[in-house]
GUDRENTOR-201854 format. One record per atom (N, C-alpha, C, O): z, y, x. Coordinates in steps of 0.001 Angstrom, whole numbers, padded with zeros to 6 digits, always signed. Atoms other than C-alpha are relative to their C-alpha. Layout:
N
ZYX...
This chain:
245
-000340-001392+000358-029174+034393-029401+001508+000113-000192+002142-000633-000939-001280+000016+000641-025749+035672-029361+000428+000187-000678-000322+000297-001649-000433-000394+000799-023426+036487-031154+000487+001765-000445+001024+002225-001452+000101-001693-000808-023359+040363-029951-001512+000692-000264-001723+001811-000732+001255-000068-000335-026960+040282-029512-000029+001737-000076+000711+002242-000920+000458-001710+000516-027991+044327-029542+000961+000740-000386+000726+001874-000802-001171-000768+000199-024691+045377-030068+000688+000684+001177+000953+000061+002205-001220-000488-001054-022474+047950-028017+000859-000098-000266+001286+000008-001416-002058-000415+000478-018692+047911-027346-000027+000446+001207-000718+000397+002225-000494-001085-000618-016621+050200-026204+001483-000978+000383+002256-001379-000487-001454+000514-000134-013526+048462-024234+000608+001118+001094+000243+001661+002137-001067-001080-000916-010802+050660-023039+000840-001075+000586+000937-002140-000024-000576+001067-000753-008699+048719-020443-000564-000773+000611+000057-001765+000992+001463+000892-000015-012150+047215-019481+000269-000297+001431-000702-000920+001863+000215+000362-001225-011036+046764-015737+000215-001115+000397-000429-001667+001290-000837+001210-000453-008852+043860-015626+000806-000450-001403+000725-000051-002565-000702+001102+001250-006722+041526-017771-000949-000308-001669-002173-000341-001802+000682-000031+001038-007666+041128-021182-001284+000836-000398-002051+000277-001182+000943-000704+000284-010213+043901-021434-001032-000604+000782-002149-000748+000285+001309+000395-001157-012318+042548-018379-000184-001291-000626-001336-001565-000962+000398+001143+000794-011931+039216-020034-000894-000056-001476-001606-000931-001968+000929+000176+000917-013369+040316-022866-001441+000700-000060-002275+000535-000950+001268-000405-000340-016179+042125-021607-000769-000970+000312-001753-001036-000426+000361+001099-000265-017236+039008-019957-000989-000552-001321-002168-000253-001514-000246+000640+000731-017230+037044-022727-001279+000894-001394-002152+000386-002099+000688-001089+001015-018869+040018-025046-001496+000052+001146-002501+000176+000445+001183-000394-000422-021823+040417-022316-000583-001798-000259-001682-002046-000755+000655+001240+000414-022273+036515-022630-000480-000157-001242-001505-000740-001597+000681-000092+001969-022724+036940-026397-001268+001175-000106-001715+001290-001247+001052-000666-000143-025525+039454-025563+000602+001959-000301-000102+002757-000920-000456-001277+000179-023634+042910-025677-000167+001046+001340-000224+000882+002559+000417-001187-001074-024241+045729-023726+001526+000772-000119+001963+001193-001190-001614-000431-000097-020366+047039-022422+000185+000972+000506-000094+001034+001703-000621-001351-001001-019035+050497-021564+001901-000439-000064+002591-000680-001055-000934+000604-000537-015735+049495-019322+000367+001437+000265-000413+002253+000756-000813-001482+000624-012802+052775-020187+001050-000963+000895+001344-002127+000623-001053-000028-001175-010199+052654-016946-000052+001225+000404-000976+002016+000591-000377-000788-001298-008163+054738-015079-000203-000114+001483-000487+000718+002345+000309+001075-001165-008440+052263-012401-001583+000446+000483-002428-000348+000070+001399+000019-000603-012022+053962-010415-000471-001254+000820-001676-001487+000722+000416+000627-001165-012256+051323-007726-000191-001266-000957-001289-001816-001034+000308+000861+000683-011582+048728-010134-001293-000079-000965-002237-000856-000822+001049-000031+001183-013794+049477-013115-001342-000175+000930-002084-001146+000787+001371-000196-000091-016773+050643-011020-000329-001293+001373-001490-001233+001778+000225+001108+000191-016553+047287-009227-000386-001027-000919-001305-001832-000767+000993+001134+001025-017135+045230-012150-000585+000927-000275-001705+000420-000330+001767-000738+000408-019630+047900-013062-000823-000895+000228-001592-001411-000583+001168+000762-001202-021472+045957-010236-000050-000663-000357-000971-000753-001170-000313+001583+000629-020238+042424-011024-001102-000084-001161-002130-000759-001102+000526+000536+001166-021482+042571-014358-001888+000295+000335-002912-000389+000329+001847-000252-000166-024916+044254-013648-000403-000595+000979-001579-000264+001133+000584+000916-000881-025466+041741-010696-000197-001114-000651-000696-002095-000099-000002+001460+000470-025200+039183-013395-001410+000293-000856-002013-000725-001196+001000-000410+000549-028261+041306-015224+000602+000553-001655-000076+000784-002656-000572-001028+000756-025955+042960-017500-000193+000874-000150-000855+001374+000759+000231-001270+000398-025953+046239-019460+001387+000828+000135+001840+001248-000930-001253-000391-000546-022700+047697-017785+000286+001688-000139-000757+002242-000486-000112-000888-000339-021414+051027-017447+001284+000327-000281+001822+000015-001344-001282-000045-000489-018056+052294-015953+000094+001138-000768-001025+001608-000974-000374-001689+000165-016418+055945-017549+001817-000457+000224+002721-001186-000185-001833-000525-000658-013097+056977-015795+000217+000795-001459-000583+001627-001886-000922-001237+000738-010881+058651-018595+001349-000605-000319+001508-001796-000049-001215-000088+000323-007244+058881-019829-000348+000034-001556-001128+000815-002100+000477+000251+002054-007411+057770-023968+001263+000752+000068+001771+000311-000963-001009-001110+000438-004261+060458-023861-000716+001240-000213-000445+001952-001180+000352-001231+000192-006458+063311-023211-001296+000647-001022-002360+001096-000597+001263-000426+000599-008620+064293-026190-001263+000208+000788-001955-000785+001013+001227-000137-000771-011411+065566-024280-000774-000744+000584-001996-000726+000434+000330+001349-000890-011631+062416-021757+000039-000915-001413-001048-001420-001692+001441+001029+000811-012194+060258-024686-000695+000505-001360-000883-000276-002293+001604-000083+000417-014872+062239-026518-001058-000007+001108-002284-000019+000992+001426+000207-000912-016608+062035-023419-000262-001560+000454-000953-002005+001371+000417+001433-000874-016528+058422-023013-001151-000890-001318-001982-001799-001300+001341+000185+001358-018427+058268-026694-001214+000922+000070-002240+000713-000577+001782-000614-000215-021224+060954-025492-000354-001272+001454-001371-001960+001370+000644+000862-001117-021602+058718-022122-000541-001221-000697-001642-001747-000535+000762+001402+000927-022048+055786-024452-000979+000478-000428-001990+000036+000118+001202-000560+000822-024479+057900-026818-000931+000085+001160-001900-000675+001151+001069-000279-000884-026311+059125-023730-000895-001660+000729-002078-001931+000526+000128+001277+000060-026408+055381-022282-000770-000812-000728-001809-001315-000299+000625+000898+000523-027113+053408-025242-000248+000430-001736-000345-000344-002688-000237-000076+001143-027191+055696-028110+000573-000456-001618+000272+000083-002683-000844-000189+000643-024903+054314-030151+001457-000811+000074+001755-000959+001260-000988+000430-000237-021695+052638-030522-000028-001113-001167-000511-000766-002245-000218+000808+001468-020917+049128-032980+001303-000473-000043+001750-000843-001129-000992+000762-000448-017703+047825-031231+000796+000572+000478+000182+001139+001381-000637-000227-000581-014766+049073-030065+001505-000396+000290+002549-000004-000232-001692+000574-000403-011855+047036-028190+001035+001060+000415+001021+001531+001552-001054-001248-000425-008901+049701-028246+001277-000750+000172+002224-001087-000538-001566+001238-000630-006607+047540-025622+000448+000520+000975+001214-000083+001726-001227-000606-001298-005392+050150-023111+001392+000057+000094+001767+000418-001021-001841-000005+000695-001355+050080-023111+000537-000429+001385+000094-000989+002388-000880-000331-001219+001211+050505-020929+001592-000722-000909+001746-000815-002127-000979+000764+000717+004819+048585-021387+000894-000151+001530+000650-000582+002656-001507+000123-001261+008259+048874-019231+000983-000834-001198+000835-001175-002372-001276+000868+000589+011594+047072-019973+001050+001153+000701+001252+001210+001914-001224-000667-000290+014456+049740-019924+000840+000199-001049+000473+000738-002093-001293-000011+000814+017816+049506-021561+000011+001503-000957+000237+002460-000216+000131-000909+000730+017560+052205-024292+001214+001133+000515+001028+002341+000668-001273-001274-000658+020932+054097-022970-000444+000457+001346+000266+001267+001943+000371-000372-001422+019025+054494-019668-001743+000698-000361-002427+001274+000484+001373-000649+000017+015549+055620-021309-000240+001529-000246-000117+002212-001263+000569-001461+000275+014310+058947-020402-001076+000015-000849-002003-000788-000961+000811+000226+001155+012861+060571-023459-001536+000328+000585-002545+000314-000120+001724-000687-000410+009626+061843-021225-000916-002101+000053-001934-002463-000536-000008+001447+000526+009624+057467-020798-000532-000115-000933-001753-000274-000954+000432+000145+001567+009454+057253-024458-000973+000654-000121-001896+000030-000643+001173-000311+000852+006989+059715-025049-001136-000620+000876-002048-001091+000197+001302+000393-001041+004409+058603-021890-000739-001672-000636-001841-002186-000440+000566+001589-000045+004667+054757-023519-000538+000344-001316-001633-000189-001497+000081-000370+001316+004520+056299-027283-001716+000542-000107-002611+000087-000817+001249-000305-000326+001518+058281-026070-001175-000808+000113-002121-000652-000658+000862+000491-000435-000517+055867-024334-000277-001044-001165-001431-001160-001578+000163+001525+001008+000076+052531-027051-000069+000565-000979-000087-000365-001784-000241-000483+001469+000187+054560-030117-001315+001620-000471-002246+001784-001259+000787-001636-000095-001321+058511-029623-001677-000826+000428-002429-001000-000530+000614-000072-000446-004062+057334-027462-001433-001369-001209-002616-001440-001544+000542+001436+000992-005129+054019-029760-000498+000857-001463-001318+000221-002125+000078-000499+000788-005362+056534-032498-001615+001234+000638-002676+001372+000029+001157-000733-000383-007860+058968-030549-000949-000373+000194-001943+000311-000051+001249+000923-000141-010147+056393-029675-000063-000569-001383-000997+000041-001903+000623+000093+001020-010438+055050-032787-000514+001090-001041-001566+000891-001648+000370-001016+000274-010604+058256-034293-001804+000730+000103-002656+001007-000740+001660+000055-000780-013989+059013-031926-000734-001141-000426-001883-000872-000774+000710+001249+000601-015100+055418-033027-000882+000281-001567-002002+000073-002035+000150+000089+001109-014999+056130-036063-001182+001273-000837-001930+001302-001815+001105-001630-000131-016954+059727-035926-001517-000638+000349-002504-000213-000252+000770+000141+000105-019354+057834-034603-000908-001034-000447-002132-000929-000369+000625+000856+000883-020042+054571-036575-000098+000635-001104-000455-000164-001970+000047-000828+001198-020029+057242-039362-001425-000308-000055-002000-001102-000799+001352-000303-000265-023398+058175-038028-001234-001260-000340-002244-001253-001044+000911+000713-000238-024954+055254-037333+000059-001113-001154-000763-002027-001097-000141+001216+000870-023717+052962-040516+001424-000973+000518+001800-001890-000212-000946+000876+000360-020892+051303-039532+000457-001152+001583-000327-001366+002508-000320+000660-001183-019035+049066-036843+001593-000640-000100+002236-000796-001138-001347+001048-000064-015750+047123-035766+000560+000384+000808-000093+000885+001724-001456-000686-000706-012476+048174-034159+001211-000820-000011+002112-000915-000844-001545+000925-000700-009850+046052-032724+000963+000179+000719+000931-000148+001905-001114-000722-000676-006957+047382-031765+000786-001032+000594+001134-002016-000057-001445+001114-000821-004407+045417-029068+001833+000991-000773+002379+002094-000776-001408-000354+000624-001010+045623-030874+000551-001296+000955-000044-001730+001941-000992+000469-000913+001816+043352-029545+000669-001123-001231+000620-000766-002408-000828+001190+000657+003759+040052-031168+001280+000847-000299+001962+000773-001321-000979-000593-000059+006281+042562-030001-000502+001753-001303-000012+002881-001252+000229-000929+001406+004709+044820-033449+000720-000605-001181+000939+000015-002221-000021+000223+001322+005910+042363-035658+002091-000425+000261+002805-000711-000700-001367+000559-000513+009740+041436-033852+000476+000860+001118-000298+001087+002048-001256-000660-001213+012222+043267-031523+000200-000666+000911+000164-001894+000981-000156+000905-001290+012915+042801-028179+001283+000675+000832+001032+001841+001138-000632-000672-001056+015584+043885-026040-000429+000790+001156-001111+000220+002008+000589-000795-000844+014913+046877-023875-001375+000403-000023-001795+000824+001054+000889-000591-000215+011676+047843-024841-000222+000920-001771-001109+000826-002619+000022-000983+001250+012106+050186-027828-001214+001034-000428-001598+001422-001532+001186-001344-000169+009340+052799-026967-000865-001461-000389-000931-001744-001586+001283+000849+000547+006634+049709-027056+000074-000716-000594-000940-001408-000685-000228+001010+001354+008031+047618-029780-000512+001218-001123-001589+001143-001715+000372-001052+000661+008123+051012-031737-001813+000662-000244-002490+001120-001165+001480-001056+000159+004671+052408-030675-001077-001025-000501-002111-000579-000998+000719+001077+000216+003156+048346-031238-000239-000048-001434-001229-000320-002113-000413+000273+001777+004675+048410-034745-000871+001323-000644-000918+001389-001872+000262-001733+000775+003106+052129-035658-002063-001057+000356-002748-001289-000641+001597+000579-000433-000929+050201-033869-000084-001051-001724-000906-000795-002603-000233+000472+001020+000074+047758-036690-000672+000472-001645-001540+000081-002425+000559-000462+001223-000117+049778-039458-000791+001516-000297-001076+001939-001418+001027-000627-000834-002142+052448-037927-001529-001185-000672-002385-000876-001501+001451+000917+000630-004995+049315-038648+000026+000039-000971-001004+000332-001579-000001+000293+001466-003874+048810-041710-000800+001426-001053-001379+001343-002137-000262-001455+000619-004217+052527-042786-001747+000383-000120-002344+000689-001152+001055-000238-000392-007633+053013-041022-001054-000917-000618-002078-000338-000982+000593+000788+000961-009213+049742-042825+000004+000461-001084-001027+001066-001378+000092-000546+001073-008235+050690-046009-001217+001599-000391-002106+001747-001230+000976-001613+000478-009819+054902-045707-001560-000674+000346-002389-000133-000386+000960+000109-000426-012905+053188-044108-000797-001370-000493-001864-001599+000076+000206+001132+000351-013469+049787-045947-000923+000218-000503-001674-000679-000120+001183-000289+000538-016390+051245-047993-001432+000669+000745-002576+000808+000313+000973-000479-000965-018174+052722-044996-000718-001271+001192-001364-000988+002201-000074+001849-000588-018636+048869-043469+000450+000420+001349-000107-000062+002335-001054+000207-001225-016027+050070-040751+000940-001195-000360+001554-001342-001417-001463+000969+000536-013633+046995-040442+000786+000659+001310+000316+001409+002165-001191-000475-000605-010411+047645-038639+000827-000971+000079+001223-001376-001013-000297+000838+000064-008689+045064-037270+000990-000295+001426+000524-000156+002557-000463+000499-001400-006018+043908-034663+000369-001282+001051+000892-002233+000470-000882+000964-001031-004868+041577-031826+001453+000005+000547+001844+000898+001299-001319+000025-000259-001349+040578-031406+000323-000900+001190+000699-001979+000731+000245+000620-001092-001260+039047-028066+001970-000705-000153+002917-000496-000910-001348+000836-000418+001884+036949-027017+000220+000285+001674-000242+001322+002151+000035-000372-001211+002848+036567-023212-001283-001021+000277-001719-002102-000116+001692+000305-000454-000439+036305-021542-000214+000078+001748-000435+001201+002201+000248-000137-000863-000860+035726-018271-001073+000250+000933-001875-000462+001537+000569-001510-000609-002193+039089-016822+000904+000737+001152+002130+000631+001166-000764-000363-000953-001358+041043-013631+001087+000992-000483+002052+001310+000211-001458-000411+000688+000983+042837-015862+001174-000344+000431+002030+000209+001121-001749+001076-000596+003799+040309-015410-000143-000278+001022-000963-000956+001640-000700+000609-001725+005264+040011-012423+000117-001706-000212+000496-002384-001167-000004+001076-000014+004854+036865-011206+001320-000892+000111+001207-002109-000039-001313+000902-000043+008971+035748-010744+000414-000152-001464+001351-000891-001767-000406+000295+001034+008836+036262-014498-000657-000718-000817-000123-000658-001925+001090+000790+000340+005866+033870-015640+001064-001243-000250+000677-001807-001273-000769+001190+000003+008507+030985-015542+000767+000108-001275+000706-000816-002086-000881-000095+000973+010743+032059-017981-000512+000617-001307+000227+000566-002290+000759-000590+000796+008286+033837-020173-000487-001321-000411+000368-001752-001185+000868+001519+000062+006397+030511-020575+001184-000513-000848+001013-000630-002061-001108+000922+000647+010031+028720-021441+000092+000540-001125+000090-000314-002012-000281-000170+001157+010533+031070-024316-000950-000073-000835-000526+000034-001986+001405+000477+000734+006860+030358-025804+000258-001356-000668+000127-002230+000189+000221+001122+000833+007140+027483-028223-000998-001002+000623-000794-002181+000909+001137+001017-000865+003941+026159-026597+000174-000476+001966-000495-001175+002728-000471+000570-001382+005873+025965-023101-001347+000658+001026-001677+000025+002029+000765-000859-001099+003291+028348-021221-000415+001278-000664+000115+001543-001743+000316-000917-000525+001514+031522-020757-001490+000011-000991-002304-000913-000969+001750+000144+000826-001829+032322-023208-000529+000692+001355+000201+001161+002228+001009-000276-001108-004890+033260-020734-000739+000969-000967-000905+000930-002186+000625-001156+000619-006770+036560-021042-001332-000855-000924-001752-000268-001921+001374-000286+000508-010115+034583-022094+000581-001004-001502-000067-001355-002487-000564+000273+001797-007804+033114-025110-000018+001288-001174-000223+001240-002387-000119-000944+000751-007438+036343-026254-001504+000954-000126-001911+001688-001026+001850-000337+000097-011188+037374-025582-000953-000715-001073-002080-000322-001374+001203+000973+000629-012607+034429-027869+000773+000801-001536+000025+000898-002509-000333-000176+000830-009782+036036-030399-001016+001428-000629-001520+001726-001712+000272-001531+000435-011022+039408-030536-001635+000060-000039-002095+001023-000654+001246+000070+000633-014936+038384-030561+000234-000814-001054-000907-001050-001450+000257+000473+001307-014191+036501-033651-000085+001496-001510-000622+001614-002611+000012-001056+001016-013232+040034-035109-001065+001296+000100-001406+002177-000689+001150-000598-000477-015696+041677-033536-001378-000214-000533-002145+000749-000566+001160+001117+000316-018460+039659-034632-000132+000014-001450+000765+000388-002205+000340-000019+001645-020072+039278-038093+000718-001319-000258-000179-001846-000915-000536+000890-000112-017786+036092-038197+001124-000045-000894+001537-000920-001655-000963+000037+000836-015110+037751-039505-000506+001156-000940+000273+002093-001114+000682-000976+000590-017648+039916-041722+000674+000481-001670+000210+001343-002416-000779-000653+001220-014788+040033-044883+000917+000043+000367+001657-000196-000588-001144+000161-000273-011778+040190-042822+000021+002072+000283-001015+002691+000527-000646-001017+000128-010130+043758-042751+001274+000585-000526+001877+000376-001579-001761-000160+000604-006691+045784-042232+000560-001582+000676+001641-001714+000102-000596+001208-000589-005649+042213-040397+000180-000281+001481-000717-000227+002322-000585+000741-001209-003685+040904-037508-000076-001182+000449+000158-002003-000437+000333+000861-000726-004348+038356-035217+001251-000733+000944+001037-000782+002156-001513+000365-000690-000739+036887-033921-000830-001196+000992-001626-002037+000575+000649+001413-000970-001847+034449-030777+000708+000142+000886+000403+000746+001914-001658+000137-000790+001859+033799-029382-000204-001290+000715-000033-001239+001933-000420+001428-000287+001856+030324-028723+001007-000167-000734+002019-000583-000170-000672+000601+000983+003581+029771-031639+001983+001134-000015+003035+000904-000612-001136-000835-000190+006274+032871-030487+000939+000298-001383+002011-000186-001747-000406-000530+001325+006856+034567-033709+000172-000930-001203+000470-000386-002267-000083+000768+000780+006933+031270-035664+001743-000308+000145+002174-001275-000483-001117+000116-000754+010501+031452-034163+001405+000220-001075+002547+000159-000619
């Protein structure tokens, strides 16, 4: 029996990198997964994937910017599997531009998506573990939440706000057995990074490489999971030893 067993999650980013890794990983523990992309061709490919494996799959196209598109990706769940227990909120978007060169529409599109949008989905999460008693929420924040980086101001800024954004949301909800909880990823090698920069990303890691999405999948079912059943309001730093720096 898993560790999921009868449980739903909700992963946004569910097509690829970390999100698809942790769907995986979450349907092996016995979970039934609704996979939240922009990406159609992608997502509703692993739709398939997973339900050829005898999975409980199901794809919803939306934008976690546009209110509307994600309350409808919590009735497709309701309709689906009536209810919701889990929700990985790891969609995010991230450029590198010199702050004297960043257009502010830039800033708001990255501010939006890592910060606004992480807030609407949990928001909806939270409306509806109301209902049903209660559930778990893991937000993807950034190493780059807890330290500065050169040139990326908008997603250091919007990482640092996911941060305590958890913190905020644990606390109002700690008596409702919502936990609230995040992942601080390090560099992870995902189709994100360009591959001429994997070399040098790796060198500045303490551990001399690259974490792998299903490192960060085993992180985020630990918080997911009745495992970490008194942990709340907490971050998950899994740098390779980055921020020990």
């Amino acid at each position: 029996m898993g560790k999921l067993s009868g449980k739903v999650a909700v992963i946004t980013g569910g097509a690829s990198g970390i999100g698809a890794a942790t769907a995986r990983l979450f349907v092996e523990e016995g979970a039934k997964v609704v996979l939240v992309d922009l990406n159609e061709e992608k997502g509703k490919a692993f739709e398939a994937e997973l339900k050829g494996k005898q999975a409980e799959a199901l794809f919803v196209k939306a934008n976690i910017t546009i209110e509307e598109e994600v309350k409808n990706i919590f009735k497709e769940t309701a309709n689906a599997f009536a209810k919701v227990d889990i929700v990985f909120n790891n969609a995010g978007i991230g450029r590198v531009t010199p702050t004297e060169e960043l257009p502010y529409e830039e800033w708001r599109n990255t501010v939006n998506v890592d910060l606004d949008g992480v807030f609407l989905v949990a928001r909806e999460a939270i409306r509806e573990m109301l209902k049903s008693g209660g559930g778990s929420i893991v937000n993807t924040a950034s190493m780059y939440g807890w330290v500065g980086s050169p040139g990326s101001a908008a997603y250091n800024a919007a990482k640092g706000g996911v941060l305590n954004l958890t913190r905020s949301l644990a606390l109002e909800y700690a008596t409702k057995n919502i936990r609230v909880n995040s992942l601080a990823p390090g560099f992870i090698d995902t189709p994100i990074i360009p591959e001429e920069s994997k070399k040098t990303l790796a060198s500045m890691t303490p551990m001399q490489r690259l974490g792998k999405a299903e490192e960060m999948a085993k992180a985020v079912l630990f918080m997911a999971s009745d495992d970490s059943s008194f942990m709340t309001g907490n971050t998950l730093t899994v740098d390779g030893g980055y921020t020990a720096q």
